[in-house]
N, C-alpha and C positions, 0 to 999 in steps of 0.2 A: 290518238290517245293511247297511251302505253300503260296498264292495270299492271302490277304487277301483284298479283294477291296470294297468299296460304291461309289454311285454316287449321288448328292444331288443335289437342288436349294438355291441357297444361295442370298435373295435380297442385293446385293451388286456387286461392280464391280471385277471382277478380278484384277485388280492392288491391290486393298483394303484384299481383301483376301490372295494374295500373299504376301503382305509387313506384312500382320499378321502373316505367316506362317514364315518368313524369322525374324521376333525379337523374337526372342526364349524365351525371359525375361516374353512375353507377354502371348506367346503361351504357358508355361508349365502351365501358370493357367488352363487351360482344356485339359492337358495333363498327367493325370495321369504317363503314361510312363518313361519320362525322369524329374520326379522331384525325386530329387531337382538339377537344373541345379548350375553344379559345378562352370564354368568360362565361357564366351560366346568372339566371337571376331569379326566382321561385316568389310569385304570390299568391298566396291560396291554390288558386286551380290554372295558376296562367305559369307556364313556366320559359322564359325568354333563352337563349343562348347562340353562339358564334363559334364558327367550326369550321374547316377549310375541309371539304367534302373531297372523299378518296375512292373514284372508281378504277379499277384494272388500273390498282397504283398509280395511277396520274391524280396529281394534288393541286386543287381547282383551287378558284379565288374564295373569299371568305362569303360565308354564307351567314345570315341569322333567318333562327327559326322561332315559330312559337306552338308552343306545343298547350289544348286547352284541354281540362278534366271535364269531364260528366263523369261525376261519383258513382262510383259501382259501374259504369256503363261502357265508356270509351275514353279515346283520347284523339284529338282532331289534331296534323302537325299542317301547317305553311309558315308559306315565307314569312317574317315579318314587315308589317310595311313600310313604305318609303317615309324615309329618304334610305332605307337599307337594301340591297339587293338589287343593286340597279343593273348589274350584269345578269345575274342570274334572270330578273325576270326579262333580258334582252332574249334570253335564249328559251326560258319556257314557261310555263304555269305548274307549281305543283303545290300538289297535297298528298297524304297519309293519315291513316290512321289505325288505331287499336281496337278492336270491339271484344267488349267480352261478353258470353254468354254463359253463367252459370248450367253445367249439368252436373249427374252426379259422381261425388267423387273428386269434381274440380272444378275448370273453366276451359268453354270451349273459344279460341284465340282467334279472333279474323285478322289479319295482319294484310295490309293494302299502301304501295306508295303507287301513284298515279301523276303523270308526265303527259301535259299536253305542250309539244314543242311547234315553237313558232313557227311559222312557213318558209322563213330565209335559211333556218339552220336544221330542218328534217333531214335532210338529207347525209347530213352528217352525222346527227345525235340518234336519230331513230333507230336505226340499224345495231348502232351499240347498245340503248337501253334495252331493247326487247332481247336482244340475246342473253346481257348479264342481270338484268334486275331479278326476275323470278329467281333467278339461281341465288343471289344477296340476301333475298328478302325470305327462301325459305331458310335459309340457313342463317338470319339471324333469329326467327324464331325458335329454331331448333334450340340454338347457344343459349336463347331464353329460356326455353323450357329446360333445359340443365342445371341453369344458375338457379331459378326457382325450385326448380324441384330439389335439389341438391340443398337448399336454405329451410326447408320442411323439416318444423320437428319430425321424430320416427312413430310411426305410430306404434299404438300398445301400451 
């Protein structure tokens, strides 16, 4: 299994952070990952979309994901299920997600994607995620935490 997780301060509030992670149209500006997002589809707290995932510039087959809300709390991302993903789950099991924890001042960010790769293609896959995901996944929080904070009115 492959965690790859950061934990941040993000001056903003969790709701604000989570409605940024949940419009996908917004979030692939600082997501390297899943641009170029293919088609996106938002209901209430379920937000569907299709994106051809880009690790160390290699551009994979098309992926859809589903990304779900707990208000105020988190945001859970996987695969969507089949009949979608049939490569992608040939090759592994994932998930991710957002957690936010109110402290003061702002929100503190759990940021987590997690890769359990199947036993025919560890060999291959492993060795590359464990090296580039933590470095991905802090530094799209980072990118997060600019674009929010940067979207904050000024205080005073």
């Amino acid at each position: 299994m492959i965690d790859a997780r950061t934990t941040m301060f993000i001056r903003s509030t969790p709701e604000a952070v989570l409605e940024f992670v949940m419009d996908i149209e917004r979030y692939q500006e600082i997501d390297e990952k899943i641009r170029p997002v293919l088609w996106s589809r938002r209901e209430g707290h379920l937000t569907e979309f299709a994106f051809r995932p880009r690790l160390a510039g290699l551009l994979g087959p098309k992926v859809v994901s589903q990304e779900r809300l707990t208000p105020g709390r988190r945001v859970d991302i996987q695969l969507a299920p089949a009949p979608h993903n049939r490569l992608a789950r040939a090759l592994t099991h994932y998930e991710a997600s957002f957690e936010c924890v109110p402290v003061a001042g702002g929100t503190e960010v759990i940021r987590s994607e997690r890769f359990r790769v199947n036993r025919g293609f560890r060999w291959l896959l492993e060795p590359f995620l464990k090296r580039t995901m933590p470095g991905l996944v802090r530094e799209e929080l980072r990118l997060a935490k600019r674009k929010l904070e940067e979207s904050q009115p000024a205080a005073g």
